[in-house]
N, C-alpha and C positions, 0 to 999 in steps of 0.2 A: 538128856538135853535136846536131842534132835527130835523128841516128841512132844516137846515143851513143856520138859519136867523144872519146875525151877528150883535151882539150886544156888546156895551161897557154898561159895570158895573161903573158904581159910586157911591163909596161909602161914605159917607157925614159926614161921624162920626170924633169924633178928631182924628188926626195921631197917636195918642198913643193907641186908640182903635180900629184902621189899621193896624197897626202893631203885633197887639196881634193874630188877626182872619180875614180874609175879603174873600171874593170870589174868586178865582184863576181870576187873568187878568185885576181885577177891578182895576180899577187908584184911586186916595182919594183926593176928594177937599171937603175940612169940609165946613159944612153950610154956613159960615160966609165968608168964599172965595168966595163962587160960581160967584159973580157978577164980583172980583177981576182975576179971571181965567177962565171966562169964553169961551175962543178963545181957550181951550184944549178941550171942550165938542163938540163932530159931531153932525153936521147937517145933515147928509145923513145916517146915519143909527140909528139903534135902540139902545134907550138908558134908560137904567135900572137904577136908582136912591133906592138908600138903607140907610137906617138908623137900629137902635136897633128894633125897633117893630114897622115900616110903617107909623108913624104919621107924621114925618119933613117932610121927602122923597115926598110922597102928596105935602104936601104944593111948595117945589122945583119943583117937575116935573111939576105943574099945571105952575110957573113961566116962566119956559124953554119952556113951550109950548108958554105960550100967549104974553111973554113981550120979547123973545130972537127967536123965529122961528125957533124951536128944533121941528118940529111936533110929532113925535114919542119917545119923551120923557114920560118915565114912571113911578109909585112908585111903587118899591116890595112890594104885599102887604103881610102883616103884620113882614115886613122886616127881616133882616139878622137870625131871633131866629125862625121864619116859616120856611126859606132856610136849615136851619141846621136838621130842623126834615124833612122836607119833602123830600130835595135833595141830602143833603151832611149831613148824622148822623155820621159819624164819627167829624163832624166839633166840637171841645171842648166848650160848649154850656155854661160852666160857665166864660170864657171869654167874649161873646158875652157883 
């Protein structure tokens, strides 16, 4: 990102826990959509997959790569509660 790679956020959590905290820009398709909405996810650029602490998100992104032809589909890893300390501390971390 800081070489101005662009990238979509997806965040995979329920919309109620979208709503509450998420990354600026990220769109929200909860786990359980992804296969139902999956024509909103690009295939040409880079794509960030996030959940609470990086485990779903894996599993998704590994999906997006092998079974939808998302090549650069990826997991934040150890999702949204690592992004809040490492990138954005002001992010309200008991929401998360």
């Amino acid at each position: 990102m800081d070489e101005g790679t662009e990238v979509q956020f997806i965040d995979i959590r329920p919309e109620v826990d979208f709503e509450l905290v998420r990354i600026p820009e990220a769109i929200n398709i909860p786990k359980n959509q992804i296969e139902e909405q999956i024509d909103l996810i690009p295939k040409d650029k880079m794509v960030v997959v996030y959940c609470r602490f990086g485990i779903k998100s894996t599993s998704v992104a590994r999906n997006l790569r092998e079974n939808h032809n998302i090549p650069l589909a990826y997991a934040l890893r150890e999702g949204l509660l690592e992004w809040a300390i490492d990138i954005d501390p002001d992010m309200p971390k008991d929401l998360i």
